[in-house]
BAZA-615459 format. One line per 2 residues: number of its first residue (from 0); their letters; for each residue x, y, z of C-alpha. Coordinates in pm, whole numbers, plus 50000, padded with zeros to 5 digits. Example, Ala and Ser with C-alpha at 12.3 -4.5 7.8 and 13.67 -1.06 7.14 Angstrom:
! residues 2
0	AS	51230:49550:50780  51367:49894:50714
! end
This chain:
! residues 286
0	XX	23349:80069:26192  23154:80036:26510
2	XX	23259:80272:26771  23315:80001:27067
4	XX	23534:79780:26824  23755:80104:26775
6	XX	23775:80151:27147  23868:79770:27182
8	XX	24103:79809:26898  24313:80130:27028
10	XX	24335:79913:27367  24470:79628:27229
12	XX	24735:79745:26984  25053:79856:27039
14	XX	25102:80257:26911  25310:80234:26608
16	XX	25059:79950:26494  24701:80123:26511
18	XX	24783:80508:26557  24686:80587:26193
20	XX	24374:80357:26148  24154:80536:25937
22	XX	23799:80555:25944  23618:80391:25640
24	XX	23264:80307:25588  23235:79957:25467
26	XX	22882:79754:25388  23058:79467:25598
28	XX	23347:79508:25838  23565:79228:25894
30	XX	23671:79056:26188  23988:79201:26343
32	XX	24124:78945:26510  24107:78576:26326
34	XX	24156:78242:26419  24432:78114:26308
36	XX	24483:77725:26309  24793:77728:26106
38	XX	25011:77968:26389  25282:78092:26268
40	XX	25228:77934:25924  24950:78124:25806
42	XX	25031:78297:25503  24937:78683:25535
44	XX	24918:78989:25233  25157:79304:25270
46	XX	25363:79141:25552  25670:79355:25394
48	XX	25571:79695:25504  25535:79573:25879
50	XX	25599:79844:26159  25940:79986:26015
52	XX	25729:80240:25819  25780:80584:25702
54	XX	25393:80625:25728  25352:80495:26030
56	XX	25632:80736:26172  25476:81041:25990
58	XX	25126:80945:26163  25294:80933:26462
60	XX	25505:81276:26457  25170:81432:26292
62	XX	25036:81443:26658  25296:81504:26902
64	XX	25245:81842:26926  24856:81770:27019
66	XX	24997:81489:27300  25260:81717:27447
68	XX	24930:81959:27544  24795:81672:27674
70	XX	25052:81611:27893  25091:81969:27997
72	XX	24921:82144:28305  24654:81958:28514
74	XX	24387:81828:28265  24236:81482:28306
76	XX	24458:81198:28174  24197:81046:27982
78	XX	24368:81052:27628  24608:80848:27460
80	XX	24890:80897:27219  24725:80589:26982
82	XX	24385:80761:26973  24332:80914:26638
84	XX	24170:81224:26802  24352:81360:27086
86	XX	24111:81604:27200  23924:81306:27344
88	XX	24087:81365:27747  23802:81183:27919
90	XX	23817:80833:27859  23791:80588:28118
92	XX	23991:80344:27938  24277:80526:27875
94	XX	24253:80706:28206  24298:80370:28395
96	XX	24614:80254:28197  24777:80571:28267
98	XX	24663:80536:28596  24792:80187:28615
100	XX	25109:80311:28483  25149:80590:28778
102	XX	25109:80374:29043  25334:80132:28900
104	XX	25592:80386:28837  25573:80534:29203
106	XX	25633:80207:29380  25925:80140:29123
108	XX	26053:80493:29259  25950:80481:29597
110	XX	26203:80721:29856  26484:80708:29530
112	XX	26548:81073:29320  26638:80819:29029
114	XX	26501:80542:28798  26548:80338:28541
116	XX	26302:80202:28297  26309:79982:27992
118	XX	25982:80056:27811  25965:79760:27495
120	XX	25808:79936:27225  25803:80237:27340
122	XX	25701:80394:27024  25829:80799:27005
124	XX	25889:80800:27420  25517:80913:27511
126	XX	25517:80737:27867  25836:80897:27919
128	XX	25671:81251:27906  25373:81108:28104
130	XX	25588:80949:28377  25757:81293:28388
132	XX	25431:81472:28445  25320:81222:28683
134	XX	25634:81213:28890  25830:81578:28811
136	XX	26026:81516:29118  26184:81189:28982
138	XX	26428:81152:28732  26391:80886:28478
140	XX	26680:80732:28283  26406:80637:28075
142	XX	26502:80348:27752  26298:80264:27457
144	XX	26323:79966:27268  26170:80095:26906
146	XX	26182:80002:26556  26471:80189:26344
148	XX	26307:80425:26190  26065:80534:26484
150	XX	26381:80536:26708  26545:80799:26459
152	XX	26217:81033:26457  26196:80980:26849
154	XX	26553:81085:26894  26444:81412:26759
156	XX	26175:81510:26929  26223:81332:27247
158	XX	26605:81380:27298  26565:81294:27689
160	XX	26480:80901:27588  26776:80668:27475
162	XX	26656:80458:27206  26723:80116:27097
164	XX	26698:79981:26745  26819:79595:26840
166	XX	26813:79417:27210  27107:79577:27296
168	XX	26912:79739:27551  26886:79421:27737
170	XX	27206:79358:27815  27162:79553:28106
172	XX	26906:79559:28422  26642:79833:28504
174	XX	26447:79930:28771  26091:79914:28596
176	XX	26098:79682:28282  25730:79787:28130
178	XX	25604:79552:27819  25318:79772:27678
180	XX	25077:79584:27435  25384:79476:27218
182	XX	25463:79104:27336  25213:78899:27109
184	XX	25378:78990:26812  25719:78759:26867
186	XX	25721:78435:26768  25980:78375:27017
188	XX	25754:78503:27301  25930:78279:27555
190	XX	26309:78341:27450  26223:78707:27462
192	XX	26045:78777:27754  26288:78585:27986
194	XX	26567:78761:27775  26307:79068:27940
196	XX	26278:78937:28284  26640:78874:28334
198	XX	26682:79255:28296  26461:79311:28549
200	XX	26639:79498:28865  26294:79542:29067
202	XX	25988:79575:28937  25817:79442:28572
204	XX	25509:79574:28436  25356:79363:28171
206	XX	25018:79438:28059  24720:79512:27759
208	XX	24842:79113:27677  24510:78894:27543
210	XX	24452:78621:27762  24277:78292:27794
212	XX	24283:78023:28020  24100:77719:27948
214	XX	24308:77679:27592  24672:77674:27521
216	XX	24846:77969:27387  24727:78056:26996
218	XX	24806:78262:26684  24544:78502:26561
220	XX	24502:78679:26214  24488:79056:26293
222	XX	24367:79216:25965  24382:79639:25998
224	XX	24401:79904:25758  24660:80141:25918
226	XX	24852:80420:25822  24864:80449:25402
228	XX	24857:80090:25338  24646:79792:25479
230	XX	24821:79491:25627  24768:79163:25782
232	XX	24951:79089:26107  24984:78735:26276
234	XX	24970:78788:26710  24923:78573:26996
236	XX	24647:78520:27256  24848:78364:27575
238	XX	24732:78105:27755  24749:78291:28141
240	XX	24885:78012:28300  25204:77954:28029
242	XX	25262:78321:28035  25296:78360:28401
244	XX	25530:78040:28451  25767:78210:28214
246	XX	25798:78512:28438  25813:78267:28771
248	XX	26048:78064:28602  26276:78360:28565
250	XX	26249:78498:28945  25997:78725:28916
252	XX	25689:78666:29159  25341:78876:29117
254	XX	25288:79187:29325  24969:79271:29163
256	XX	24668:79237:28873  24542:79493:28629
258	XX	24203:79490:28462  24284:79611:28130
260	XX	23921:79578:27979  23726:79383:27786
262	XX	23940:79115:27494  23836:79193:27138
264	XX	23638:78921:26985  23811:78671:26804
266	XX	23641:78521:26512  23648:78108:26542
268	XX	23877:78129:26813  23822:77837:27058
270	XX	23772:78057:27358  23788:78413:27388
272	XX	24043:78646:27572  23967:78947:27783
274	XX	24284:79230:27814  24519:79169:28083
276	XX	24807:79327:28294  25044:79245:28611
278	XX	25317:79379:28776  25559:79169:28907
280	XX	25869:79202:29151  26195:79024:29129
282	XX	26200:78788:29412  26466:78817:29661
284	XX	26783:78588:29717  26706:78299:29947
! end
């Protein structure tokens, strides 16, 4: 696979979706992301192994030990926890998300010893040990919102995090709400992300969300080979407009923009997306 569509790919997808794509050789590589005219109705292959997977947890424990390095001392922050190689620590991509996520996390903890933060799909609690690094004077009461059987791996070897297996995390309200790459996968994108934005104390951070703006909000065929098995995944590319009158709608206004990087190309799509982020406030009483 072409080395710039791997980049794009790692960007776009959330961790415990792309953190095991192998490497193959192929005479002709298909498109990753699809067109998909049908939405939500578009009949995909191995839709029953979905995220909830032993493999995809065993990929994801397999290099914790090579992330928690990464974290450690004062190396460059170039790396991430979805790369399949995490000696790569120079990467401008993945150096401006954390950085994104620093800055973010310092005005959410500006003059306050404390935190809270909600991270949605949080996979094993990675940003937790980053945001620790980052900010070692803070402490985070720091909430993931996983799939079960990543939650019971993370609860192991990141005992610090409280994990969440259902939305019982959102019946409370947080100082930082982050949404990290994960939203496109819910049907009920609206219901759930002002079921998000309601638990929003101060600050929201919503970003690595596809984007377009000149056609309404679509479903796209994501087809992968990840992990031990290769499945087919529907998503969403959000029409920027609809997306951010949800989060106005629920009394959160926009603080600030994040260039995320270039969209992945979507085969037949009717416009294409580039890779998006914001951070948003919750809006004060009149």
């Amino acid at each position: 696979m072409n080395t710039r569509i791997q980049e794009l790919i790692r960007q776009v997808l959330p961790p415990f979706v792309l953190a095991g794509l192998r490497r193959v050789r192929k005479p002709v590589v298909p498109s990753v992301l699809e067109y998909a005219p049908r939405g939500w109705d578009t009949p995909i292959e191995n839709d029953n192994c979905g995220w909830d997977n032993d493999s995809v947890v065993r990929v994801e424990a397999a290099k914790w030990d090579d992330f928690l390095r990464n974290v450690e001392g004062a190396g460059p922050l170039g790396f991430s926890h979805e790369h399949t190689d995490l000696t790569v620590t120079r990467n401008v991509s993945f150096h401006n998300i954390h950085l994104s996520y620093a800055y973010v996390l310092s005005l959410a903890a500006h003059s306050r010893n404390e935190i809270s933060v909600l991270d949605w799909g949080g996979g094993l609690g990675h940003y937790y040990l980053v945001g620790r690094a980052l900010l070692p004077e803070v402490h985070l009461s720091y909430h993931v919102r996983e799939v079960p059987r990543m939650c019971e791996r993370g609860k192991l070897l990141c005992p610090d995090v409280i994990f969440h297996a259902g939305d019982d995390c959102l019946e409370r309200k947080y100082d930082l709400v982050m949404i990290n790459g994960s939203l496109g996968y819910f049907k009920d994108w609206k219901d759930k992300l002002g079921r998000l934005c309601d638990s929003v104390a101060h600050y929201m951070f919503l970003t690595r969300v596809l984007v377009v703006r000149q056609v309404p909000t679509f479903v796209a065929l994501q087809r992968t080979e990840v992990y031990e098995y290769n499945s087919d995944m529907l998503t969403q590319v959000f029409n920027e407009e609809e997306l951010l009158r949800v989060v106005k709608d629920h009394g959160l206004r926009l603080v600030r923009e994040f260039v995320v990087g270039d969209g992945p190309t979507v085969a037949g799509a009717p416009e294409q997306c580039r890779d998006c982020g914001w951070l948003f406030a919750r809006s004060a009483p009149a």
